[in-house]
Backbone atoms as SQL, in Angstrom:
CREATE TABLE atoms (id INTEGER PRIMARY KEY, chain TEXT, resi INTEGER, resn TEXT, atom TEXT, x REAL, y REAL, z REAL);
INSERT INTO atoms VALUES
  (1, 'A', 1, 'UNK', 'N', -43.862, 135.860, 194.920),
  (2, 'A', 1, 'UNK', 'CA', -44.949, 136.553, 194.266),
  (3, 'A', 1, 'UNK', 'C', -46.286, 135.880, 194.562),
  (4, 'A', 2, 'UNK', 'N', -47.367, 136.862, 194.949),
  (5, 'A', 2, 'UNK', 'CA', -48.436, 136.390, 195.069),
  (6, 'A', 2, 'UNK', 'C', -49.440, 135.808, 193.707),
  (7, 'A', 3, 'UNK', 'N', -50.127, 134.616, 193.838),
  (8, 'A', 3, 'UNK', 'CA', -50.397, 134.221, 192.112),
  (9, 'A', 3, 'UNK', 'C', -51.680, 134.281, 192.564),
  (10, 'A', 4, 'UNK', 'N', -52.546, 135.168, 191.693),
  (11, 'A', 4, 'UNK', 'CA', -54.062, 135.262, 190.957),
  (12, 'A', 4, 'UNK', 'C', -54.262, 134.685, 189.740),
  (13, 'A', 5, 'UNK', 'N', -55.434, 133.857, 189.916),
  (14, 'A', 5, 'UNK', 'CA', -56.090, 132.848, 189.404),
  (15, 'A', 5, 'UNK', 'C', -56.944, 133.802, 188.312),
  (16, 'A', 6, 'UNK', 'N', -57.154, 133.713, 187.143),
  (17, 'A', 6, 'UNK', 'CA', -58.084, 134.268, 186.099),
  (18, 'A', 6, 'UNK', 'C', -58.925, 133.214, 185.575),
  (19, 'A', 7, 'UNK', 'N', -59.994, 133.879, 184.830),
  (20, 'A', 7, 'UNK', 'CA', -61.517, 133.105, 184.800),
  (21, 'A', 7, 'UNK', 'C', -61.027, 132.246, 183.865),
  (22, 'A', 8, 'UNK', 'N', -59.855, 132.026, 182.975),
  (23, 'A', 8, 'UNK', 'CA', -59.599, 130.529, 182.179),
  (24, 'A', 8, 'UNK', 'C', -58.500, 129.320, 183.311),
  (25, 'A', 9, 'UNK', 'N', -58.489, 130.101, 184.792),
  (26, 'A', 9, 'UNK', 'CA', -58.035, 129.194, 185.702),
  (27, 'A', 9, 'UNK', 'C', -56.267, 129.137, 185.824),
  (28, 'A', 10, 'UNK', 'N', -55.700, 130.015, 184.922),
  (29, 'A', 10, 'UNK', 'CA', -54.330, 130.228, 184.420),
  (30, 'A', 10, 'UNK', 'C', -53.666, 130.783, 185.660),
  (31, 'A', 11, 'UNK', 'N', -53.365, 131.127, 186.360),
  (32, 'A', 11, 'UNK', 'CA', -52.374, 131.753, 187.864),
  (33, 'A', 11, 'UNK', 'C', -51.209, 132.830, 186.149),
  (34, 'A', 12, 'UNK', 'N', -51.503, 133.834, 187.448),
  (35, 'A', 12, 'UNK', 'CA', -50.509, 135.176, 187.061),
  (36, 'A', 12, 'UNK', 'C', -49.877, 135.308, 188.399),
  (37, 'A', 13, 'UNK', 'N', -49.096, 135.820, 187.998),
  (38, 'A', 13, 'UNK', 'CA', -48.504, 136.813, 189.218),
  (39, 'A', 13, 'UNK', 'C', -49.059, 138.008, 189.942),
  (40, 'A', 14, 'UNK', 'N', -48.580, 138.542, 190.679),
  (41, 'A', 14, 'UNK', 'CA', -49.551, 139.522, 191.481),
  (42, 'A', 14, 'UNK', 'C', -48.703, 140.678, 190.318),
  (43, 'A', 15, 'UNK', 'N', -46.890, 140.197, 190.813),
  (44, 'A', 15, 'UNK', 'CA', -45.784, 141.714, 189.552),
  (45, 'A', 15, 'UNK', 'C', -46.515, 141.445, 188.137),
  (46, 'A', 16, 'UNK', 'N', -47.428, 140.961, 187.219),
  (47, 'A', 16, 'UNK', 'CA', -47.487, 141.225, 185.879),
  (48, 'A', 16, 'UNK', 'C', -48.443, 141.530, 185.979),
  (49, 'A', 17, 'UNK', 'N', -50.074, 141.726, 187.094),
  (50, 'A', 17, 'UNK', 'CA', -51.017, 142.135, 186.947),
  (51, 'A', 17, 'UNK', 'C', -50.788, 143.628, 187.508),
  (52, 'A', 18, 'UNK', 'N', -49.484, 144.209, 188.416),
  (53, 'A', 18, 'UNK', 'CA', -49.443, 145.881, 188.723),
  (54, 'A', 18, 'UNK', 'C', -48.479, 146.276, 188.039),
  (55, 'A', 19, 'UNK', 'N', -47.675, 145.048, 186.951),
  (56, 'A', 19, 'UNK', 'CA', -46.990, 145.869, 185.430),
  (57, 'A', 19, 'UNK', 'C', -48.347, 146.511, 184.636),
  (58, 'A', 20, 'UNK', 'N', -49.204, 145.767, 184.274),
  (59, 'A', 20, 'UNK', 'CA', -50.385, 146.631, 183.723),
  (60, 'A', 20, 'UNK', 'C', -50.929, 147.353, 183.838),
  (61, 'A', 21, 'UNK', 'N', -50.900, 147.638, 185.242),
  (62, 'A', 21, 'UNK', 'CA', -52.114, 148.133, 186.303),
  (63, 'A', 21, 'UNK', 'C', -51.320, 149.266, 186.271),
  (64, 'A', 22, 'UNK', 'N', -49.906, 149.648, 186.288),
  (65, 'A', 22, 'UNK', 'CA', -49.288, 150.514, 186.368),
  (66, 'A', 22, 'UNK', 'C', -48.719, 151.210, 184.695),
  (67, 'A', 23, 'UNK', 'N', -49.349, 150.391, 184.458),
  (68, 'A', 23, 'UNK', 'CA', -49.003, 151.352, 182.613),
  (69, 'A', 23, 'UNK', 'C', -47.921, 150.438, 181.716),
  (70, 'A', 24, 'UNK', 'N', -48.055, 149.584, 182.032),
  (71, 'A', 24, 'UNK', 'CA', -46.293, 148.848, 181.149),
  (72, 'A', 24, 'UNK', 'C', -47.307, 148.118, 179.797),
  (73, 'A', 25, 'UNK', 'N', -46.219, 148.085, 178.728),
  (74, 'A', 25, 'UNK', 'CA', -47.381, 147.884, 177.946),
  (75, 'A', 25, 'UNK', 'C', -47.731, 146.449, 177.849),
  (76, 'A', 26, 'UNK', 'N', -48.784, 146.329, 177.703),
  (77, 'A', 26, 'UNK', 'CA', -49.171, 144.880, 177.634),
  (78, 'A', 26, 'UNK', 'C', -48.819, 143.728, 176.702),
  (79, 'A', 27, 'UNK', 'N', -48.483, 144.077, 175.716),
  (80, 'A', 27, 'UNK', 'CA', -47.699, 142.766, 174.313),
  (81, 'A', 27, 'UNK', 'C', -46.438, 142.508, 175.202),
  (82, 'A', 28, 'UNK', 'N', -45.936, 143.859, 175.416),
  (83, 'A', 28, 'UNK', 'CA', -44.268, 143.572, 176.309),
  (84, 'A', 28, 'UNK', 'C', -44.588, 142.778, 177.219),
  (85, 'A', 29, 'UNK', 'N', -45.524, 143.306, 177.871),
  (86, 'A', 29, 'UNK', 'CA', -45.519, 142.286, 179.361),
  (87, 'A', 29, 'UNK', 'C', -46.005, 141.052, 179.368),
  (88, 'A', 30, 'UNK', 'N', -46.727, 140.996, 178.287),
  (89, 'A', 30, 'UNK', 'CA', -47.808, 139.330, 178.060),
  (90, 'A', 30, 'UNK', 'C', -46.232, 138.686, 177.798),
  (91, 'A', 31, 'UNK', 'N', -45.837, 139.343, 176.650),
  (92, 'A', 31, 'UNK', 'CA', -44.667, 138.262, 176.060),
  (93, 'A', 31, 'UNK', 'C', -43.720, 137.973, 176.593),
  (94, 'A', 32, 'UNK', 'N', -43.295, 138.578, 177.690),
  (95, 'A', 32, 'UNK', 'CA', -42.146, 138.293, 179.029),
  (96, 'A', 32, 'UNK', 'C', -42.409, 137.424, 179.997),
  (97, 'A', 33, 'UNK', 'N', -44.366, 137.462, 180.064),
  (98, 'A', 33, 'UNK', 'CA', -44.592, 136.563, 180.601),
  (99, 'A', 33, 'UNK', 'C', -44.619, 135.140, 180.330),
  (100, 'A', 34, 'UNK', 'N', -44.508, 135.014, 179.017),
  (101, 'A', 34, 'UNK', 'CA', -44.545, 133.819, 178.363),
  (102, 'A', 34, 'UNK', 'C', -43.446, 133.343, 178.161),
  (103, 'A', 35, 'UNK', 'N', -42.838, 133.908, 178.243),
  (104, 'A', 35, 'UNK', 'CA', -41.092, 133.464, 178.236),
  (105, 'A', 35, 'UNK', 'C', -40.837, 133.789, 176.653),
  (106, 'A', 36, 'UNK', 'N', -41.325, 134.391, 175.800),
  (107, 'A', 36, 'UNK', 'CA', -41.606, 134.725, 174.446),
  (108, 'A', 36, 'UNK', 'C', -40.431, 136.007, 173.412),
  (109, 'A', 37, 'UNK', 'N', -40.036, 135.424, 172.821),
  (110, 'A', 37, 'UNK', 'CA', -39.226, 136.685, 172.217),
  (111, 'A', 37, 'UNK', 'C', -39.883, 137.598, 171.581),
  (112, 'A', 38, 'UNK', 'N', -39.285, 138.464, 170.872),
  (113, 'A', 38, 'UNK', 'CA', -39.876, 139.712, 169.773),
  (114, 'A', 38, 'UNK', 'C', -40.245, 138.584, 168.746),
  (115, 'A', 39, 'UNK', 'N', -39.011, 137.954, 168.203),
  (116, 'A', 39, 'UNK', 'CA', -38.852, 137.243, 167.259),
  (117, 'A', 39, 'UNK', 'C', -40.061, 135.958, 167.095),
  (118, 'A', 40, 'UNK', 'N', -40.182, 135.470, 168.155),
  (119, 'A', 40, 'UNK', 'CA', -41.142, 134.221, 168.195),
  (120, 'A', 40, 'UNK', 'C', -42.620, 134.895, 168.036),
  (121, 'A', 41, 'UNK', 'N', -43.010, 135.978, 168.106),
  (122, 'A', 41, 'UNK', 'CA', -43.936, 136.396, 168.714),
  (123, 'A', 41, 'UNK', 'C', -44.566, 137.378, 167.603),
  (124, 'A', 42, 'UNK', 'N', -43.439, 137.738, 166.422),
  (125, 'A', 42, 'UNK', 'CA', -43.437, 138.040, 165.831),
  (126, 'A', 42, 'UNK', 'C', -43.413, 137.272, 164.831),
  (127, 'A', 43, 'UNK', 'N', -43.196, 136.187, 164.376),
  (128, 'A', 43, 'UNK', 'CA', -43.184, 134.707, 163.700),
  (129, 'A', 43, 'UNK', 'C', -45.047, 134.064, 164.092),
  (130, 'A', 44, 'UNK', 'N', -45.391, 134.274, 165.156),
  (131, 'A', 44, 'UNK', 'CA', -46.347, 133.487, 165.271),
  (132, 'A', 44, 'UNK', 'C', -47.967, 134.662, 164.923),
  (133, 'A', 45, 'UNK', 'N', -47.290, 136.068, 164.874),
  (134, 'A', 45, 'UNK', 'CA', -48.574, 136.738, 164.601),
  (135, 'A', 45, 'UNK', 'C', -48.554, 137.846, 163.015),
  (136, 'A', 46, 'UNK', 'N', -47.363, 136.678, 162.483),
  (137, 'A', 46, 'UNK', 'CA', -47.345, 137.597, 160.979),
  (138, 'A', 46, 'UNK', 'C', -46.410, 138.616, 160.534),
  (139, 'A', 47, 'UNK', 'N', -46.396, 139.144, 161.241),
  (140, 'A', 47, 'UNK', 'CA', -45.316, 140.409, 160.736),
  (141, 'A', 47, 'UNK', 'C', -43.791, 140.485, 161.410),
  (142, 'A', 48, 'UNK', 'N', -43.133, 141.395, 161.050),
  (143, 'A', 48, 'UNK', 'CA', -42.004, 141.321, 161.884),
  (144, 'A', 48, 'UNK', 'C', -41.583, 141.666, 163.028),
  (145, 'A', 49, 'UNK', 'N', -40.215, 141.132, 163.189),
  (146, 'A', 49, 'UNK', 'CA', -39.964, 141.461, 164.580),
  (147, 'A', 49, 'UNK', 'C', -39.667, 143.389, 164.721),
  (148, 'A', 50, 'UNK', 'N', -39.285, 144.010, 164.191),
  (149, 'A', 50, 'UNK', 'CA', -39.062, 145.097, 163.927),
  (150, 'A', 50, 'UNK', 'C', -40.483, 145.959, 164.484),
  (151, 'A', 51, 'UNK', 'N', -41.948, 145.181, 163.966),
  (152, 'A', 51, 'UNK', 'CA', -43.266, 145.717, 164.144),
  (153, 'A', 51, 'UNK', 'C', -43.290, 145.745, 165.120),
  (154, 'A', 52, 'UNK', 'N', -42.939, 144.539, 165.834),
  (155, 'A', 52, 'UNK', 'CA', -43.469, 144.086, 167.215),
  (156, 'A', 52, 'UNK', 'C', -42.461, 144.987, 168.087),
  (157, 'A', 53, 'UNK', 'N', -41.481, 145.773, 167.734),
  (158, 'A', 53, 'UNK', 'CA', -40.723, 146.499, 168.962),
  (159, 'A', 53, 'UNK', 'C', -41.086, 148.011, 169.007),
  (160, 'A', 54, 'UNK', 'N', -41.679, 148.374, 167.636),
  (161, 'A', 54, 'UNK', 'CA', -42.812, 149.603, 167.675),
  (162, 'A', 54, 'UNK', 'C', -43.531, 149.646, 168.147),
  (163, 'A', 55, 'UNK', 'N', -44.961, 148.267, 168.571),
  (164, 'A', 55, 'UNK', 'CA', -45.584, 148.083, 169.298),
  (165, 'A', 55, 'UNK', 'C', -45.571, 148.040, 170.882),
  (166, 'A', 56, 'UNK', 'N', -44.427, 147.624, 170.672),
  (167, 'A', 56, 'UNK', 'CA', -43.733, 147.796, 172.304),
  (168, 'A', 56, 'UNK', 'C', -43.361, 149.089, 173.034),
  (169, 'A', 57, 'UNK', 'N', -42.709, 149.888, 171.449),
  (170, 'A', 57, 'UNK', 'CA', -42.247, 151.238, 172.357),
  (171, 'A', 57, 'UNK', 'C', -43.631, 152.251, 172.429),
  (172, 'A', 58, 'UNK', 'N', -44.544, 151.492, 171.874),
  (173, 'A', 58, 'UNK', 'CA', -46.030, 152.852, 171.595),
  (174, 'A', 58, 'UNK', 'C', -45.750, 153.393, 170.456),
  (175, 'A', 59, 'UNK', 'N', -45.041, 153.083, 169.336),
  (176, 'A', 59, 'UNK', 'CA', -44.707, 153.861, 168.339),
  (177, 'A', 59, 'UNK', 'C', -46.048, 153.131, 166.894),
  (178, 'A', 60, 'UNK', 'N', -46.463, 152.125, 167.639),
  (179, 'A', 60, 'UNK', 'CA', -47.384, 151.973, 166.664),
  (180, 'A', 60, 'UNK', 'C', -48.292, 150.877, 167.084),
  (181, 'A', 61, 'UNK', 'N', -49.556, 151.181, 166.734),
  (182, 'A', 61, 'UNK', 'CA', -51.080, 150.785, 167.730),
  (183, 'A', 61, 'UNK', 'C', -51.275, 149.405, 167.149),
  (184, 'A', 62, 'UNK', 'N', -51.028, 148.937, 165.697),
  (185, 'A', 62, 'UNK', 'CA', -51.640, 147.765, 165.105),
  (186, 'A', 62, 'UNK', 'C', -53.515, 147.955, 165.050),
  (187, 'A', 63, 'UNK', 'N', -53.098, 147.115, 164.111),
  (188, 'A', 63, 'UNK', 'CA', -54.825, 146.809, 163.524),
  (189, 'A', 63, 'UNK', 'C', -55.195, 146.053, 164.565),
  (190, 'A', 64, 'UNK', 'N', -56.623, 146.675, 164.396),
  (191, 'A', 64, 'UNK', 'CA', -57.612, 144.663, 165.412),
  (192, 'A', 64, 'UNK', 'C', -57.144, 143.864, 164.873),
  (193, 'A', 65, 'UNK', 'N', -57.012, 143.317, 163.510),
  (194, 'A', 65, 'UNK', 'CA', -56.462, 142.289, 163.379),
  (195, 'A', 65, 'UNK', 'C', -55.273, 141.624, 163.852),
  (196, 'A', 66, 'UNK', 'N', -54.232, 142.752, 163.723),
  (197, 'A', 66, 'UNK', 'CA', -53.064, 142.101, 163.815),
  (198, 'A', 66, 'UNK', 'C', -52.951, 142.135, 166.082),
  (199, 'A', 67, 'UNK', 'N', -53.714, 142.804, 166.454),
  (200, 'A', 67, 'UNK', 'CA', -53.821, 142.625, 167.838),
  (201, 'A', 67, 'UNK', 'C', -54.222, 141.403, 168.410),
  (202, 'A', 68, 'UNK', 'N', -55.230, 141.036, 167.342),
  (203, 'A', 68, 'UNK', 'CA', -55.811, 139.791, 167.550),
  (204, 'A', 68, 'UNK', 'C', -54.589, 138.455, 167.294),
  (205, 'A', 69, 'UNK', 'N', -53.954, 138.741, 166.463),
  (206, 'A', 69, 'UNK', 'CA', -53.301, 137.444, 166.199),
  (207, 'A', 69, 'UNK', 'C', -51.987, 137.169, 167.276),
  (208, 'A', 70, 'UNK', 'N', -51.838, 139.080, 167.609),
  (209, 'A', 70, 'UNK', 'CA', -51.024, 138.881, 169.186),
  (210, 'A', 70, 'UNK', 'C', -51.181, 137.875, 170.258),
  (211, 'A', 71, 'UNK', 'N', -52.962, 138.626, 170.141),
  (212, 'A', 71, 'UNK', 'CA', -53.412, 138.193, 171.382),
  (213, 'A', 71, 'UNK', 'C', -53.316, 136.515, 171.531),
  (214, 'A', 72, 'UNK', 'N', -53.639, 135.609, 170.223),
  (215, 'A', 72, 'UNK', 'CA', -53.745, 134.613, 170.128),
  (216, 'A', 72, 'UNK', 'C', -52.261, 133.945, 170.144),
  (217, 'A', 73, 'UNK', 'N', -51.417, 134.448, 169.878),
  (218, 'A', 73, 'UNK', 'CA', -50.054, 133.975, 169.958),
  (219, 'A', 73, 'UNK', 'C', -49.957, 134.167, 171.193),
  (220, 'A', 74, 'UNK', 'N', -49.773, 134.970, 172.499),
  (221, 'A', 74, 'UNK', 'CA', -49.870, 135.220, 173.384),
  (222, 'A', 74, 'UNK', 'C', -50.707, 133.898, 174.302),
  (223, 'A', 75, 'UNK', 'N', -51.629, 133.419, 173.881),
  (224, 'A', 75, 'UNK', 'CA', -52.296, 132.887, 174.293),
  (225, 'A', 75, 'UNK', 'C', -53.574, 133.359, 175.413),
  (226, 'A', 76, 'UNK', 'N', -54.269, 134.292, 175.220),
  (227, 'A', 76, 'UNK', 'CA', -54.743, 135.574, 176.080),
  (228, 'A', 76, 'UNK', 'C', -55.534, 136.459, 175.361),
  (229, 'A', 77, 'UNK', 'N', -56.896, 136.892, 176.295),
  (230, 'A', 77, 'UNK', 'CA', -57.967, 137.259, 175.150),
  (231, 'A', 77, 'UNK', 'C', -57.573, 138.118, 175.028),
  (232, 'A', 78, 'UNK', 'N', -58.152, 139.249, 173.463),
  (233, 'A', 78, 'UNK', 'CA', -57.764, 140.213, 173.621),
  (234, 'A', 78, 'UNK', 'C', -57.640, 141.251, 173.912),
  (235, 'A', 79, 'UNK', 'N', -58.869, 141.232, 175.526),
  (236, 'A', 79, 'UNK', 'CA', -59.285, 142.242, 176.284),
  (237, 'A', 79, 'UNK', 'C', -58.220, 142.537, 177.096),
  (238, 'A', 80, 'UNK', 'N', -57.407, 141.272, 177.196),
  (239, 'A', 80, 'UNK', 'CA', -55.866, 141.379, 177.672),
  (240, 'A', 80, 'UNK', 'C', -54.811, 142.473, 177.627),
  (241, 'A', 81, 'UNK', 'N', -55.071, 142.508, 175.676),
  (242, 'A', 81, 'UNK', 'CA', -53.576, 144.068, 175.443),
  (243, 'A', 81, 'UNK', 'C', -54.662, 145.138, 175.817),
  (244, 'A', 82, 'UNK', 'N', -55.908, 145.302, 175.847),
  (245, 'A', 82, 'UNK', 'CA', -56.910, 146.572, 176.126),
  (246, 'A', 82, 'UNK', 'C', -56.941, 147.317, 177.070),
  (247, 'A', 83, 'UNK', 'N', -57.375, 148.120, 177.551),
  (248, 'A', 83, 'UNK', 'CA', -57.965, 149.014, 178.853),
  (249, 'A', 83, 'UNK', 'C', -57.494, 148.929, 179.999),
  (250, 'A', 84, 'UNK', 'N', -56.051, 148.773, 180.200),
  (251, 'A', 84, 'UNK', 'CA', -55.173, 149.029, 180.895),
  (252, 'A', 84, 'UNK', 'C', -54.595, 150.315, 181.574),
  (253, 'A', 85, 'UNK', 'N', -55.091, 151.291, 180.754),
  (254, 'A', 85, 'UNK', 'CA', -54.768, 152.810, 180.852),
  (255, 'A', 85, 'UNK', 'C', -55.240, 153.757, 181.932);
């Protein structure tokens, strides 16, 4: 895999920047990238794991807030889960 460098200097992959680029959703894909469960991920941004697989299937958008605390568990701004579409 080819690795791109982002403006906090972090290397991605070339496959998780045309998972996005191609529509996959982004919490799923951030958190796969992180090596991250539902469960952990869901532990580290408040709510449950149950939320976090609604979020995953598109079945439910979340607050800014609670996007935000994704994003921050994730480690990744949160322009990150955004404008992918």
């Amino acid at each position: 895999n080819e690795v791109i460098a982002n403006e906090n200097d972090e290397s991605v992959t070339h496959d998780l920047v045309k998972q996005l680029v191609d529509g996959a959703n982004p919490v799923k894909t951030w958190r796969k990238h992180r090596k991250m469960t539902q469960a952990a991920l869901a532990e580290r941004a408040g709510v449950t794991q149950a939320y976090i697989v609604m979020i995953e299937k598109g079945e439910r958008t979340g607050s800014v807030d609670l996007m935000k605390k994704i994003a921050e568990a994730l480690a990744i701004d949160m322009d990150d889960l955004l404008g992918w579409d």
